[in-house]
C-alpha positions as CSV (number, residue, x, y, z in Angstrom):
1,X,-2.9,-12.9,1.3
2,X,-2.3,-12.2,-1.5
3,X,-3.0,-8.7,-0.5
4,X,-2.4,-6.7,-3.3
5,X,-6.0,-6.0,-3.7
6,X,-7.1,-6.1,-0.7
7,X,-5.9,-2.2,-0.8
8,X,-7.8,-1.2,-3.8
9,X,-10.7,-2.6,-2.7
10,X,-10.7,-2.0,1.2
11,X,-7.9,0.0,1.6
12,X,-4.4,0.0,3.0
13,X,-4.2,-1.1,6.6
14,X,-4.3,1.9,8.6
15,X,-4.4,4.0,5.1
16,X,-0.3,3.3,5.2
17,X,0.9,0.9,1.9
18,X,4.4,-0.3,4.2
19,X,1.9,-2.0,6.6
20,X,0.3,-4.2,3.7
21,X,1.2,-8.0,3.6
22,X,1.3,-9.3,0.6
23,X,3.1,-12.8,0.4
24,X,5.0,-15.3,2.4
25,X,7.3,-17.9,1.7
26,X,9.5,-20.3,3.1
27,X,11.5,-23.1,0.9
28,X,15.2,-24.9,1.8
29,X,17.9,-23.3,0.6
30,X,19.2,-24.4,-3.2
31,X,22.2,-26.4,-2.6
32,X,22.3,-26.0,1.1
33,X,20.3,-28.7,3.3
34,X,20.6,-27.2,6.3
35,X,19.4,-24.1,5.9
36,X,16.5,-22.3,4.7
37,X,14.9,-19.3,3.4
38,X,11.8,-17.2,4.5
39,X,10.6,-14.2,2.1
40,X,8.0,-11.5,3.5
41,X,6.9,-9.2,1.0
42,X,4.3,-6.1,1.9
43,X,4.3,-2.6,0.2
44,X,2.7,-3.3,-3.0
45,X,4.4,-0.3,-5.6
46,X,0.5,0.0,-7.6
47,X,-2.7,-0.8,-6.8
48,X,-5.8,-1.0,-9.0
49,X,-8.3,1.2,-7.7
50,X,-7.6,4.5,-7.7
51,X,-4.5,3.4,-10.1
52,X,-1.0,4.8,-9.7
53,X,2.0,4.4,-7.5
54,X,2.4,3.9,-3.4
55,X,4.7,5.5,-1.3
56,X,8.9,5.7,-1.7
57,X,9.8,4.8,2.1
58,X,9.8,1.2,1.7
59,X,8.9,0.7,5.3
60,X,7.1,2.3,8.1
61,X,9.6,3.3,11.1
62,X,7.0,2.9,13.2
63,X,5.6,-0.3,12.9
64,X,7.4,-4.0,13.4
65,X,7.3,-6.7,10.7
66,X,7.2,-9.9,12.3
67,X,7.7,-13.8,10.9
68,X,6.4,-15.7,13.5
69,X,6.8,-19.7,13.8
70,X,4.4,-22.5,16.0
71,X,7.1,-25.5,16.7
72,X,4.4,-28.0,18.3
73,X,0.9,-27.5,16.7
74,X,-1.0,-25.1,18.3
75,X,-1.4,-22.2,16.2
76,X,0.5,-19.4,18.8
77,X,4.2,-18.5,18.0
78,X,7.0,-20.4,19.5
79,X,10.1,-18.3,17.9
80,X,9.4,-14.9,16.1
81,X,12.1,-12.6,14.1
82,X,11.0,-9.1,14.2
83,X,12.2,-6.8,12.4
84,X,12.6,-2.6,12.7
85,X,13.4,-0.2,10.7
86,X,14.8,3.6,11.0
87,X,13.5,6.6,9.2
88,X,14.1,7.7,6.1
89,X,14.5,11.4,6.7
90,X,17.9,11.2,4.7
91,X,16.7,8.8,2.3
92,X,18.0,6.1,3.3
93,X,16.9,3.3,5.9
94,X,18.1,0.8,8.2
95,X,17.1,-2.6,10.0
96,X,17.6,-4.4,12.9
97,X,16.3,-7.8,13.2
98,X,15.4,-9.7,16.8
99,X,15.0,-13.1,17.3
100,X,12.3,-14.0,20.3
101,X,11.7,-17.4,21.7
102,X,9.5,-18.6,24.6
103,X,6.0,-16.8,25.9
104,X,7.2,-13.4,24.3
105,X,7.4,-14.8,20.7
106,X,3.6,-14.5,20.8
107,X,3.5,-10.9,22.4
108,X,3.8,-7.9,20.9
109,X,7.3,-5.4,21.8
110,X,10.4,-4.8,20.0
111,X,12.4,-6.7,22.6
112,X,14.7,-9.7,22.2
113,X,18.3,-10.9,21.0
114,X,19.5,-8.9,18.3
115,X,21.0,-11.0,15.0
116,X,21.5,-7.4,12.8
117,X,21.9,-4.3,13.7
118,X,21.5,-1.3,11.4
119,X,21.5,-3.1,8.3
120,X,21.1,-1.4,5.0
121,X,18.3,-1.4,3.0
122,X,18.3,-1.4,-0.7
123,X,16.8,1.5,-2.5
124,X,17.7,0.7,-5.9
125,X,18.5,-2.4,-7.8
126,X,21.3,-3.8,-6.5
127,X,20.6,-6.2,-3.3
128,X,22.3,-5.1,-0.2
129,X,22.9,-8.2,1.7
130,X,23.9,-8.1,5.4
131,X,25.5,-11.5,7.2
132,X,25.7,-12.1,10.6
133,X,27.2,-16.0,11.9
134,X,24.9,-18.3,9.9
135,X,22.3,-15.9,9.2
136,X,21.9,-13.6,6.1
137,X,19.1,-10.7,5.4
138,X,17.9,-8.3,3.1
139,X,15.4,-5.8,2.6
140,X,14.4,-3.2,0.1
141,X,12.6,-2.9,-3.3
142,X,12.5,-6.2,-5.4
143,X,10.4,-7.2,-8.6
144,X,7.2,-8.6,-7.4
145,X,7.4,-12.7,-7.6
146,X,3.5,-13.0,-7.4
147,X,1.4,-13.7,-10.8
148,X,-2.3,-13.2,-11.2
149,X,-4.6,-11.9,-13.5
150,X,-6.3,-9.2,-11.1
151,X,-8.6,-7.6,-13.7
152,X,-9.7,-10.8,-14.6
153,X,-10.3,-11.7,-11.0
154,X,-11.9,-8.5,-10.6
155,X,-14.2,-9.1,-13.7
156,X,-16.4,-11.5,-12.4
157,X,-13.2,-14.4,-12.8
158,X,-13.2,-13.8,-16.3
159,X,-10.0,-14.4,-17.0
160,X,-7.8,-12.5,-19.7
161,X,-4.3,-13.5,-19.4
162,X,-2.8,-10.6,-18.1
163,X,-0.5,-10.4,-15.4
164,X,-0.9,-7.7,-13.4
165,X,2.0,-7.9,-11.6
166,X,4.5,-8.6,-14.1
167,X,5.9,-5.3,-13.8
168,X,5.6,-4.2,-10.7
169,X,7.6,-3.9,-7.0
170,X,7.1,-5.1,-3.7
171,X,9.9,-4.4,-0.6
172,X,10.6,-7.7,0.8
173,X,12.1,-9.2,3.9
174,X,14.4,-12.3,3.1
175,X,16.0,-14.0,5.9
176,X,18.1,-17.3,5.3
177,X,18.9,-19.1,8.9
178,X,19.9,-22.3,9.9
179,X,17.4,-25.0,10.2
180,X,18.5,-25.5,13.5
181,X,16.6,-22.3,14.6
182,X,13.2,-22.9,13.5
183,X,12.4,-25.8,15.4
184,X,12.2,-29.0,14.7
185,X,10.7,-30.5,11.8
186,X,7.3,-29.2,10.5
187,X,6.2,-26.1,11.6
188,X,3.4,-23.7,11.1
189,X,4.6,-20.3,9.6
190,X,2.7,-17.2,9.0
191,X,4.0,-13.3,9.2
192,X,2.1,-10.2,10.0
193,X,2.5,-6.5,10.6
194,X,2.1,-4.3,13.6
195,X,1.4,-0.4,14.0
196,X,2.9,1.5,16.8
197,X,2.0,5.0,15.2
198,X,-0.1,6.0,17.8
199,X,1.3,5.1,21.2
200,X,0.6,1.5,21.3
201,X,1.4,-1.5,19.0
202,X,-2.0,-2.6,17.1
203,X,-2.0,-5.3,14.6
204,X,-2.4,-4.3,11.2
205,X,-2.5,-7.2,8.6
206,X,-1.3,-10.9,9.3
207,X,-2.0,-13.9,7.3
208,X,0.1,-17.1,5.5
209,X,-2.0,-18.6,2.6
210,X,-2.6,-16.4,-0.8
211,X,-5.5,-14.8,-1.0
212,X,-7.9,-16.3,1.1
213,X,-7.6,-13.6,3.5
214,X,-9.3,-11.2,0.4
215,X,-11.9,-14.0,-0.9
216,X,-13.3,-15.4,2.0
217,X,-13.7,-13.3,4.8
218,X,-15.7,-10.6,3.7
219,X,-17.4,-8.7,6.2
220,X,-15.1,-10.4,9.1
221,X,-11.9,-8.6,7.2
222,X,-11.2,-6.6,9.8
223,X,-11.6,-9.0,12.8
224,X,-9.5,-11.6,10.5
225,X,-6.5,-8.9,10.1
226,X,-6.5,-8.4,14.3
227,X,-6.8,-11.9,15.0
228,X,-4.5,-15.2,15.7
229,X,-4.5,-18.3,14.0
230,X,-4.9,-19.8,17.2
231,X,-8.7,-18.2,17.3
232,X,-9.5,-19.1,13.4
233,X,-11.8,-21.4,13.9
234,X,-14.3,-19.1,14.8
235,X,-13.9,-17.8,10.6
236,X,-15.2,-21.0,9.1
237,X,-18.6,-20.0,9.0
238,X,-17.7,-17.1,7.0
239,X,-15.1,-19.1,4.8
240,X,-18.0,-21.2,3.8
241,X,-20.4,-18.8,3.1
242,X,-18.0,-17.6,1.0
243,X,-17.2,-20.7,-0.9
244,X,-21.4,-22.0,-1.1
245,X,-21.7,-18.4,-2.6
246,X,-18.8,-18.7,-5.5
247,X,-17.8,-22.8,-5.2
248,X,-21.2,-24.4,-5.0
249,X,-20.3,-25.8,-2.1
250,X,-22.8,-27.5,-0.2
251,X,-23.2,-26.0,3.1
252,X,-21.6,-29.2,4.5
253,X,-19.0,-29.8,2.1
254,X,-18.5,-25.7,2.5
255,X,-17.3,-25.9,5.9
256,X,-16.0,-29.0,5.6
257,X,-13.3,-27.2,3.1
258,X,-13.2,-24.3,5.2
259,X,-11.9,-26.0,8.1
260,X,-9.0,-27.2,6.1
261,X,-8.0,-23.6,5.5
262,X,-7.8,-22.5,8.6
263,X,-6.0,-21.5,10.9
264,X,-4.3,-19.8,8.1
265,X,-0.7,-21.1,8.4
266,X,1.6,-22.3,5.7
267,X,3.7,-25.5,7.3
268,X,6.9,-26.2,6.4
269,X,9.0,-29.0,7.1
270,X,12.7,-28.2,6.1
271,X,14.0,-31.5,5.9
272,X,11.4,-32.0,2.8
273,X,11.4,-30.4,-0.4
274,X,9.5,-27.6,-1.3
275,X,6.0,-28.1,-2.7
276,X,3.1,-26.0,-1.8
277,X,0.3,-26.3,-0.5
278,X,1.9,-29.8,1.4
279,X,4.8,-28.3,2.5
280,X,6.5,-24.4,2.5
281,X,6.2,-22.1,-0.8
282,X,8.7,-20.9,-3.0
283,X,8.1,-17.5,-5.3
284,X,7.5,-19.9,-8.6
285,X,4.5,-21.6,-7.0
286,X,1.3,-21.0,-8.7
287,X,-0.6,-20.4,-5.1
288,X,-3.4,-18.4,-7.0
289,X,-4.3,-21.5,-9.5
290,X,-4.0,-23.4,-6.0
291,X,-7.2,-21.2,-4.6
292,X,-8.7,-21.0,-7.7
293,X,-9.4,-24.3,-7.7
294,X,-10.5,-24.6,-3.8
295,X,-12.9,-21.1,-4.1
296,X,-14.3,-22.8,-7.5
297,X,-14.6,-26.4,-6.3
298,X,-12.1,-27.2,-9.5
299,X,-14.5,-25.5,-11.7
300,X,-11.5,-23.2,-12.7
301,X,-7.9,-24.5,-12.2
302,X,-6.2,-21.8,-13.1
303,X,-6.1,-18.3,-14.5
304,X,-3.9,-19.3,-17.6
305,X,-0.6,-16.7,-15.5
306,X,3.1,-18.5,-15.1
307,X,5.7,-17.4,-12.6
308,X,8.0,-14.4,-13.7
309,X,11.1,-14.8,-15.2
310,X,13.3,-12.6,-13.1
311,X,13.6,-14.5,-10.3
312,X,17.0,-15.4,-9.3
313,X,18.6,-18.7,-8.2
314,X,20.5,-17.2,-5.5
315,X,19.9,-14.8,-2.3
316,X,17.6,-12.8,-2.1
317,X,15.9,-14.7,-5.2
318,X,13.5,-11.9,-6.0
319,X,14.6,-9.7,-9.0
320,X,16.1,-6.3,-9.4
321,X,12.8,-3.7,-8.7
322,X,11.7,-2.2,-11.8
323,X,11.2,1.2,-10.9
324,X,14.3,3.0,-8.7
325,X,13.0,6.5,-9.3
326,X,10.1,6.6,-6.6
């Protein structure tokens, strides 16, 4: 992540645009200590290369989208929330959202206790918001949060100051819950999605950090995508090649850097405020001037691209889409 690009350039996991990751975030809620939000975004509404539009149906029926949480340090998930969506043959679509804990929060299924049930997802541009006890969701179309210049990036990291993504969609997953129920204190975060298209549930796209999952693992991509954080370690050879090749890294400094990338987890404390990379991610953090300057070894610190304007101060916090007529 970001995987915006990662489609143009390689393709869409599985050839579907719903099973693309593109962001994650987790901050505390504004005005609310004791809770806290988490934001998946996948879908991206344009790519690059070939350009134009992706698909309407927000997301796949047949896959899960899955935010799973480590609570004591060891890379494998703790608690995940899964959640499943209906089809779309009537144009319209529907979630329900499972909360796992225990042995089968790091296994794949659609089991475990249910928090919503057949809630609706927005189509256009007003935010359908389902509540259930202390918990509050949403998903559907929403203005995409993340800022880059991609051509730039694309052009050799000559950068032009054009944001690619200023006017375009993503269909996000926002769930606020109680701190209570992610564990206590810090915790590693990271989401991922999961194809059950063809009999059996394959892991299609995972990750936590922006964009290091498109940067640095080139020809491991595809091993990356269908691993665990708890097996990264076995990418920081690649992650260093990577950064000797476009840093300047020496080879020791190289992996030295890539170790403190991986496993690729964002952590989150909830108790703290948000600040990333230290601690969670909210949709105004510049995480691609944040790798800029890792990939470059602070060569570049930035690619001259602010956070959008149309982010809103309460839930969801994404904006309005800009295109309902897919």
């Amino acid at each position: 992540m970001s995987h915006h690009y990662s489609g143009p350039d390689f393709g869409f996991p599985h050839g579907d645009a719903r099973l693309d990751l593109t962001d994650l975030y987790a901050f505390p809620k504004p005005g609310e200590a004791g809770k806290s939000i988490l934001i998946m975004n996948v879908h991206p509404s344009a790519v690059v290369n070939p350009p134009g539009s992706t698909t309407c149906e927000p997301f796949a029926p047949e896959a899960l989208y899955e935010l799973k949480i480590d609570t004591n340090g060891d890379a494998v998930a703790d608690i995940a929330y899964r959640v499943r969506f209906s089809s779309s043959a009537d144009g319209l679509q529907t979630a329900t959202v499972r909360r796992v804990e225990g042995a089968q929060a790091a296994e794949t299924g659609d089991g475990g206790q249910v928090i919503f049930e057949a809630a609706p997802v927005s189509m256009g541009r007003a935010a359908r918001v389902t509540e259930a006890g202390r918990y509050r969701f949403f998903a559907g179309w929403r203005s995409d949060p993340f800022f880059f210049d991609t051509r730039g990036a694309l052009n050799d990291l000559q950068f032009t100051g054009d944001d690619f993504f200023i006017d375009k969609d993503v269909c996000s997953i926002v769930l606020e819950l109680p701190n209570s129920a992610l564990g206590l204190k810090r915790v590693g975060l990271w989401a991922r999605t999961v194809d059950g298209a063809g009999g059996v549930w394959v892991q299609t796209d995972r990750g936590a950090l922006p964009a290091q999952a498109v940067f640095l693992v080139g020809s491991e991509r595809d091993g990356y995508h269908a691993s665990e954080p708890a097996n990264d370690a076995r990418f920081i050879a690649v992650f260093a090649h990577a950064l000797e090749h476009t840093g300047g890294y020496s080879p020791e400094e190289a992996r030295r850097v890539a170790g403190t990338l991986l496993p690729d987890l964002i952590y989150y404390d909830s108790s703290r405020p948000a600040a990333f990379p230290q601690n969670g991610r909210e949709p105004s953090d510049d995480g691609a001037d944040t790798f800029l300057t890792i990939i470059t070894d602070g060569k570049l610190k930035g690619d001259g691209i602010g956070a959008h304007g149309d982010l809103l101060s309460e839930f969801p916090y994404l904006g309005p889409p800009h295109n309902t007529s897919r």
